[in-house]
MDAnalysis code that builds the backbone (N, CA, C; Angstrom):
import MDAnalysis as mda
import numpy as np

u = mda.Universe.empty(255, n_residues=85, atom_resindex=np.repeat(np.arange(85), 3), trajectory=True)
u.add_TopologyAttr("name", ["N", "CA", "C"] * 85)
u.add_TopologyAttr("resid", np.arange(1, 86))
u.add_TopologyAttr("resname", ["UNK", "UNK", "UNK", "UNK", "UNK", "UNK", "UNK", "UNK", "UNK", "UNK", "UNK", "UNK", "UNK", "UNK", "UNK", "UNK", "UNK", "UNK", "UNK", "UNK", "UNK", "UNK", "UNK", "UNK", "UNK", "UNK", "UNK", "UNK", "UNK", "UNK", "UNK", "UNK", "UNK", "UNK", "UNK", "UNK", "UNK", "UNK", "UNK", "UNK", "UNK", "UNK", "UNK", "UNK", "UNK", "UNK", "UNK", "UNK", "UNK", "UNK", "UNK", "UNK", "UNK", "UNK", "UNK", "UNK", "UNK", "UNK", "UNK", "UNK", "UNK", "UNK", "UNK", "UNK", "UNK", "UNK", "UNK", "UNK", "UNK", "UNK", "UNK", "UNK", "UNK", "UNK", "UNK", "UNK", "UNK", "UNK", "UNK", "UNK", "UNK", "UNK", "UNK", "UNK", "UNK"])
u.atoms.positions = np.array([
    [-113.561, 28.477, 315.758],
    [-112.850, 29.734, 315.651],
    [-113.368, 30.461, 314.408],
    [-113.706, 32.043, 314.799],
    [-114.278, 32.905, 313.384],
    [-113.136, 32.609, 312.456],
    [-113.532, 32.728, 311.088],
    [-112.544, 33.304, 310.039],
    [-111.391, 34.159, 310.147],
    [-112.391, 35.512, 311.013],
    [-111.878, 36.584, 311.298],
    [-110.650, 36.437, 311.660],
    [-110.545, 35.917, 312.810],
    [-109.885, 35.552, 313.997],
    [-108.650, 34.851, 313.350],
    [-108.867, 33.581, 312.757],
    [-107.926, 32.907, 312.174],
    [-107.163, 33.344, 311.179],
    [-107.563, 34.946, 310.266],
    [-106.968, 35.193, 309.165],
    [-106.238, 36.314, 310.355],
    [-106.310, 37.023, 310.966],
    [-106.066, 37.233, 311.912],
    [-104.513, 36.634, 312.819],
    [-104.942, 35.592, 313.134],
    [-104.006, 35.105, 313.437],
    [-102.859, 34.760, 313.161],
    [-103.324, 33.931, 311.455],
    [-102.333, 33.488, 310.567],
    [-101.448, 34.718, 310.200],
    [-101.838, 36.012, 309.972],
    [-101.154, 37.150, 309.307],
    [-100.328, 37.427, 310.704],
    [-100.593, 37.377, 311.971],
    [-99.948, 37.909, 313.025],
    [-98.457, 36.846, 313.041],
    [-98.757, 35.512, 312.717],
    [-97.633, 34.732, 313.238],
    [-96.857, 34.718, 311.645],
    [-97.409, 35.086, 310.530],
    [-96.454, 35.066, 309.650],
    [-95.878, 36.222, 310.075],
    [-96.230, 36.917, 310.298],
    [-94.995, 38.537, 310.759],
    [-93.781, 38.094, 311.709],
    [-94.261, 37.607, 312.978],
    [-93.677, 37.630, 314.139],
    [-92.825, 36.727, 313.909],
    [-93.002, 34.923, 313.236],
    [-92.362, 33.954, 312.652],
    [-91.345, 34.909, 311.613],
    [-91.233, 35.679, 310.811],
    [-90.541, 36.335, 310.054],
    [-89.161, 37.080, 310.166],
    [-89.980, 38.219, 311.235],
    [-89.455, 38.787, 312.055],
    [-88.310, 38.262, 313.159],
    [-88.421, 36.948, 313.406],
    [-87.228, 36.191, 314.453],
    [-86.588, 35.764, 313.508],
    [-87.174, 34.952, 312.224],
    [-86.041, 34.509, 311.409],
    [-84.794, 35.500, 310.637],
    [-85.795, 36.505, 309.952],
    [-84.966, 37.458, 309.521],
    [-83.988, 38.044, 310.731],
    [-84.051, 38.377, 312.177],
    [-83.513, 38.129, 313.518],
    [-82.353, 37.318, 313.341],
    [-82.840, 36.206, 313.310],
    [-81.894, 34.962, 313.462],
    [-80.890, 34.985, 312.186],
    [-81.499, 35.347, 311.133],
    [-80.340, 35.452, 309.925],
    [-79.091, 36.599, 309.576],
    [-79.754, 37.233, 310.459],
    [-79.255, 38.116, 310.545],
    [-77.735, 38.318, 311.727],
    [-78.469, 37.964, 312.814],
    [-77.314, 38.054, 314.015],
    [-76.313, 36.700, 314.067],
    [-77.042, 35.629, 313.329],
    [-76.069, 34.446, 313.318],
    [-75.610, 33.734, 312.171],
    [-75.611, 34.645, 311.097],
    [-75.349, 34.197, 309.647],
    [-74.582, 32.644, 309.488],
    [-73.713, 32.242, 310.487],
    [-73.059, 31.148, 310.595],
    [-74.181, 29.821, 310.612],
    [-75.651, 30.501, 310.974],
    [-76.381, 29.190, 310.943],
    [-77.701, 28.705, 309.793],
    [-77.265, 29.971, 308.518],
    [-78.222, 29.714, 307.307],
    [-77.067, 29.717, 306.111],
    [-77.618, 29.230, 304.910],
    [-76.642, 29.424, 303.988],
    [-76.151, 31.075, 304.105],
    [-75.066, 31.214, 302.849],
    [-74.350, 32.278, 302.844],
    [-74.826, 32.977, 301.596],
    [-75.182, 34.170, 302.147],
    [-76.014, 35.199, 300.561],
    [-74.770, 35.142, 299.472],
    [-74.664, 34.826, 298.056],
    [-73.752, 35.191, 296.727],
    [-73.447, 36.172, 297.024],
    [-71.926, 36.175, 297.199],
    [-71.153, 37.502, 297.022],
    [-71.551, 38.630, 295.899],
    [-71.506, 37.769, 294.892],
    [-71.952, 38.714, 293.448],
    [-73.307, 39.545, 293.542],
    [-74.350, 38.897, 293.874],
    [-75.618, 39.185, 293.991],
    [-75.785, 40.507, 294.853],
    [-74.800, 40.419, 296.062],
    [-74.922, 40.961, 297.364],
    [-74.074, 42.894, 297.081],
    [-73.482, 42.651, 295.987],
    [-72.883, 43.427, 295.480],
    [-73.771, 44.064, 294.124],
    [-74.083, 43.210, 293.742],
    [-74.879, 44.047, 292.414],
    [-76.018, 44.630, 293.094],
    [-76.770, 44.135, 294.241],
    [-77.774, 44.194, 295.172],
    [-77.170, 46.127, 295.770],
    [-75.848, 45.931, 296.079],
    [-75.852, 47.165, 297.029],
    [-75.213, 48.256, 296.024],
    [-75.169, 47.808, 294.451],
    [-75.013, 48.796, 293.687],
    [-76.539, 49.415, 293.517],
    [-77.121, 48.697, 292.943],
    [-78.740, 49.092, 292.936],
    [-79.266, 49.522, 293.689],
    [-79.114, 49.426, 295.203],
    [-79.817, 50.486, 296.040],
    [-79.311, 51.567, 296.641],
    [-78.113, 51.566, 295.907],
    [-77.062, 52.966, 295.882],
    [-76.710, 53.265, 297.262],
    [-76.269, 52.019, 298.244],
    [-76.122, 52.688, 299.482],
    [-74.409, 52.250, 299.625],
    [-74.148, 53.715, 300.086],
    [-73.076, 54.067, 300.565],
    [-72.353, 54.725, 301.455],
    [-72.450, 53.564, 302.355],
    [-72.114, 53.654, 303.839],
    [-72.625, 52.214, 304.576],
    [-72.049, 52.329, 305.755],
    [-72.260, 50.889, 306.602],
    [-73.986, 50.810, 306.924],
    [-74.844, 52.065, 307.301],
    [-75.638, 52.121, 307.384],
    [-76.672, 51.801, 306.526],
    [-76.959, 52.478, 305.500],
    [-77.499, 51.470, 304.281],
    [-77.217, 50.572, 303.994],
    [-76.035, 49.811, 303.926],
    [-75.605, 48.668, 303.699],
    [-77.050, 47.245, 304.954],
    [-76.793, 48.222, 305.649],
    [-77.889, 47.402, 306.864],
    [-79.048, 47.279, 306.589],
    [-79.401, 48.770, 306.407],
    [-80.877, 49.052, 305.849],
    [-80.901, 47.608, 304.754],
    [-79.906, 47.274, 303.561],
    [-80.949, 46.667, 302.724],
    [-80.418, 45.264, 302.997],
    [-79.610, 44.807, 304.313],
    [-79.790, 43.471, 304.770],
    [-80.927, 43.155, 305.257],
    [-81.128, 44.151, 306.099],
    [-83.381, 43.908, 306.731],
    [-84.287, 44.110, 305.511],
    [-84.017, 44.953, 304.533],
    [-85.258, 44.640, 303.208],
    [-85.057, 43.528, 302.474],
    [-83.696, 42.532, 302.187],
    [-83.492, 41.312, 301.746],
    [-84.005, 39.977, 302.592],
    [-83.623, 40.383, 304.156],
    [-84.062, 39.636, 304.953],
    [-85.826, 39.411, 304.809],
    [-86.554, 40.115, 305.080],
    [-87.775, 39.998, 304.961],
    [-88.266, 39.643, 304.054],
    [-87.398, 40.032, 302.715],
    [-88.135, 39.472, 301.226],
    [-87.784, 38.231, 301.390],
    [-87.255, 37.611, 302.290],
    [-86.492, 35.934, 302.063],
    [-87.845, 35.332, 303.163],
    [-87.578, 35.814, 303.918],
    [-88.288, 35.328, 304.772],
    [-89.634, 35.271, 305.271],
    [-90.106, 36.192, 304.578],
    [-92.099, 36.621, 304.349],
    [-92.126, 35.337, 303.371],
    [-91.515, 35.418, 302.392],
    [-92.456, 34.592, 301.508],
    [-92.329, 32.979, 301.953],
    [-90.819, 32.858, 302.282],
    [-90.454, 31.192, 303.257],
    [-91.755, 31.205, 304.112],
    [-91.931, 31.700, 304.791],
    [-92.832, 31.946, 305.922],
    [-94.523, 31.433, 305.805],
    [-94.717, 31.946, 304.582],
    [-96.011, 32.150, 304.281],
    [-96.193, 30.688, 303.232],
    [-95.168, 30.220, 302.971],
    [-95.588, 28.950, 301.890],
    [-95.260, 27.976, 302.558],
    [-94.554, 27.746, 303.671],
    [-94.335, 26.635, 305.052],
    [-95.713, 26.810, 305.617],
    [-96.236, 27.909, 305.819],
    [-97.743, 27.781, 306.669],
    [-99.073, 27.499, 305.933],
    [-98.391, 27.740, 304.355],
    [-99.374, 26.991, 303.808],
    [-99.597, 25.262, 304.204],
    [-98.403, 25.147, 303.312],
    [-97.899, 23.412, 303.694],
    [-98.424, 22.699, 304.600],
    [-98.211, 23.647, 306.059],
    [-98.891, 23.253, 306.892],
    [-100.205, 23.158, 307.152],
    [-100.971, 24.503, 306.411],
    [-102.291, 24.082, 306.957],
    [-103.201, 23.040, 306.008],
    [-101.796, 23.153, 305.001],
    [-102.369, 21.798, 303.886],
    [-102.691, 20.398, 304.386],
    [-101.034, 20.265, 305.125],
    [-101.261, 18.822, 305.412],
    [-102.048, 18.728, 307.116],
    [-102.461, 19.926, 307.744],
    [-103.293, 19.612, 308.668],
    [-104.780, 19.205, 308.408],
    [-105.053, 19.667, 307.194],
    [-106.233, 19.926, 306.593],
    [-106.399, 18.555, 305.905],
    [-105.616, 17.711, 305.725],
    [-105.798, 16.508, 304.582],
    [-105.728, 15.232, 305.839],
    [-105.511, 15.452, 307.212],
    [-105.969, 14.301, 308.521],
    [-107.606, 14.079, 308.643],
])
C-alpha cells in the first residue's frame, strides 16, 4: 500500500472514528463519564453562549476536542503495537 494512500486513510478513519464517538457521547451521555459541572459552566461562560443553541454548538466543539485527540493517540498505539509483531 502507497504512503499516500495510507496517510490517507489513517486521516479518513480518524475523522469518521471521531465523528461516531463524539455521536455516541453525545446522544447517550449515560454511557461515557460525566463532563464537571464546574468546567461545563466556566466553559459556557467563555464562549458567551446564551441560549440552548449555542449551548449545543459548544457540546460538538468540546466533543471533537475530546475525541480527535483520543482518536488519534489509540491509532497510534495501535499502529505501534502492530508494528512491533
Amino acid at each position: 500500500m502507497s504512503k499516500g494512500l495510507k496517510t490517507t486513510l489513517t486521516i479518513l478513519w480518524v475523522l469518521v472514528a471521531s465523528s461516531v464517538l463524539t455521536h455516541l457521547w453525545l446522544t447517550r451521555p449515560d454511557w461515557f463519564p460525566q463532563f464537571p459541572q464546574p468546567l461545563a459552566e466556566t466553559l459556557v461562560g467563555l464562549y458567551g453562549a446564551e441560549n440552548a443553541e449555542q449551548v449545543a454548538d459548544l457540546e460538538l466543539i468540546i466533543g471533537f476536542g475530546i475525541s480527535i485527540p483520543l482518536t488519534i493517540v489509540l491509532t497510534f498505539v495501535a499502529f505501534r503495537l502492530l508494528r512491533s509483531r
